[in-house]
C-alpha positions in Angstrom: 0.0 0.0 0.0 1.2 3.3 -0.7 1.8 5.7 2.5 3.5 8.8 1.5 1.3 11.4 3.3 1.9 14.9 5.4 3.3 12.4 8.2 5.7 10.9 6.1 7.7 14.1 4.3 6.9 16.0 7.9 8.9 12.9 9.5 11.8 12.8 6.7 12.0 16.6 7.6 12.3 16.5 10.9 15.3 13.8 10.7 17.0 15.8 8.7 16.8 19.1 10.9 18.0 16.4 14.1 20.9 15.5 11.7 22.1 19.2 10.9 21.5 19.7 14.6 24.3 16.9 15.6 26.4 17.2 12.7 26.3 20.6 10.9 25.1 22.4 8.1 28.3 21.4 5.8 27.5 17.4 6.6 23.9 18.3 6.3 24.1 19.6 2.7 26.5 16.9 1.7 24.0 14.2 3.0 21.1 15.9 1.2 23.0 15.9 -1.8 23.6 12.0 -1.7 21.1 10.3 -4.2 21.8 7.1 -2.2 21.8 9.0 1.0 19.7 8.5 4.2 17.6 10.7 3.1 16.1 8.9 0.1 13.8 6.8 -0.2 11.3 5.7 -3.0 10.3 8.7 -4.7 10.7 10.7 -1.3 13.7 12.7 -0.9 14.8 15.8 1.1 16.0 18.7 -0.2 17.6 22.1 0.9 16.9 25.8 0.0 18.2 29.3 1.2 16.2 32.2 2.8 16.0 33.4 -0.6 14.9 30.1 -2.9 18.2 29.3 -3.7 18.6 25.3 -3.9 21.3 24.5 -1.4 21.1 20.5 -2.0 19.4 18.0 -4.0 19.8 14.5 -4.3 18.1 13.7 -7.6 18.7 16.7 -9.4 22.0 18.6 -8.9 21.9 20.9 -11.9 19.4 22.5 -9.9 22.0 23.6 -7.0 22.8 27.1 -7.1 20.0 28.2 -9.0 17.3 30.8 -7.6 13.8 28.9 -7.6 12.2 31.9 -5.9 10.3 32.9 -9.2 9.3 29.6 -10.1 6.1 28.7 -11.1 3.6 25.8 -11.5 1.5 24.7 -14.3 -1.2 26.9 -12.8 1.3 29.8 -12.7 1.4 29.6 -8.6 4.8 30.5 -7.1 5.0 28.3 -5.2 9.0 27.9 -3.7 8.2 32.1 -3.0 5.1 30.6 -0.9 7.7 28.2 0.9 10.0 30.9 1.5 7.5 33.2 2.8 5.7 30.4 4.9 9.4 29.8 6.3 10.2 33.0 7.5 6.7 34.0 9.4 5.7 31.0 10.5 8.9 28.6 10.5 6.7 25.6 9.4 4.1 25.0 7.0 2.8 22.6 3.7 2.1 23.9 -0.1 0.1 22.5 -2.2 1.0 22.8 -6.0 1.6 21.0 -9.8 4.4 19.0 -10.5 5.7 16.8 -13.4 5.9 13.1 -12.6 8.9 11.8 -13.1 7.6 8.3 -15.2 4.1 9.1 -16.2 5.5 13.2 -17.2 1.8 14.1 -16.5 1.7 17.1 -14.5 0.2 16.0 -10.9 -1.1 17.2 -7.1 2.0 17.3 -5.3 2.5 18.5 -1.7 5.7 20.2 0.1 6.5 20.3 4.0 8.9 22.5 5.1 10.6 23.6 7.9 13.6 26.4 8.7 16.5 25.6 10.5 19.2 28.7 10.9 19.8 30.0 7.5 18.2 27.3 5.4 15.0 25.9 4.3 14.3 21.9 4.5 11.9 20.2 2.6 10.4 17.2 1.3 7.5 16.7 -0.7 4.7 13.8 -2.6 2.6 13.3 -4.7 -0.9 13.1 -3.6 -3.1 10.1 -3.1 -5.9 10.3 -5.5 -3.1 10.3 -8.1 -1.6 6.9 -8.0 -4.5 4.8 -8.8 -4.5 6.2 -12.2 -0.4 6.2 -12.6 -0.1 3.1 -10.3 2.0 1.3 -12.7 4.4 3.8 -13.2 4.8 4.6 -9.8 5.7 1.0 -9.2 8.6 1.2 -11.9 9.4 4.5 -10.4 10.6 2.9 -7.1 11.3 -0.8 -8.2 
């Protein structure tokens, strides 16, 4: 049965801040950037922004480190990493719902982000949503087999 949920990507999130708490933000970012890291499993991953929507880390797509994501928009036009970032700075915490490519099926689906700020940086993790994978079930299974 597929699980990923809120609980899940809140849960990946919240390891990840206890490891840059005992280890650093340097051994945090490299971690993050591992695509066979801790921090990877299935089709969830964690991932690391700045204050300002610059990607930090990413353990799938490392092009994308260095690169200012504050601007960039959904397939409904919603901005949503300038949401994250907002949500980050007033309240510290929060989710964002918004549209994302699938990686197998390329159909643009529901997808939801945690995120949480820890010092100067934003950690996140995010899935795609339930009512989704009945009709991409298939490819989600060749996605994580």
């Amino acid at each position: 049965m597929i699980t990923d949920s809120r609980e899940d990507v809140k849960d990946r999130v919240k390891k990840a801040i206890a490891f840059f708490e005992a280890g650093g933000k340097a051994a945090t970012l490299a971690e993050l950037m591992n695509p066979r890291g801790q921090f990877v499993q299935r089709q969830l991953y964690v991932f690391a922004l700045s204050s300002e929507g610059i990607m930090l880390a990413h353990p799938i797509h490392k092009e994308f480190v260095g690169k200012n994501f504050l601007e960039l928009k959904d397939g409904d036009g919603k901005i949503f990493i300038q949401e994250v970032v907002n949500g980050a700075r007033s309240k510290g915490s929060g989710f964002v719902d918004y549209k994302w490519q699938h990686p197998i099926s390329k159909q643009e689906l529901s997808k939801t982000i945690y995120f949480e700020k820890v010092d100067d940086i934003i950690i996140c993790s995010g899935f795609y949503s339930m009512e989704d994978y009945p009709k991409h079930f298939f490819d989600y299974l060749r996605f994580v087999g």
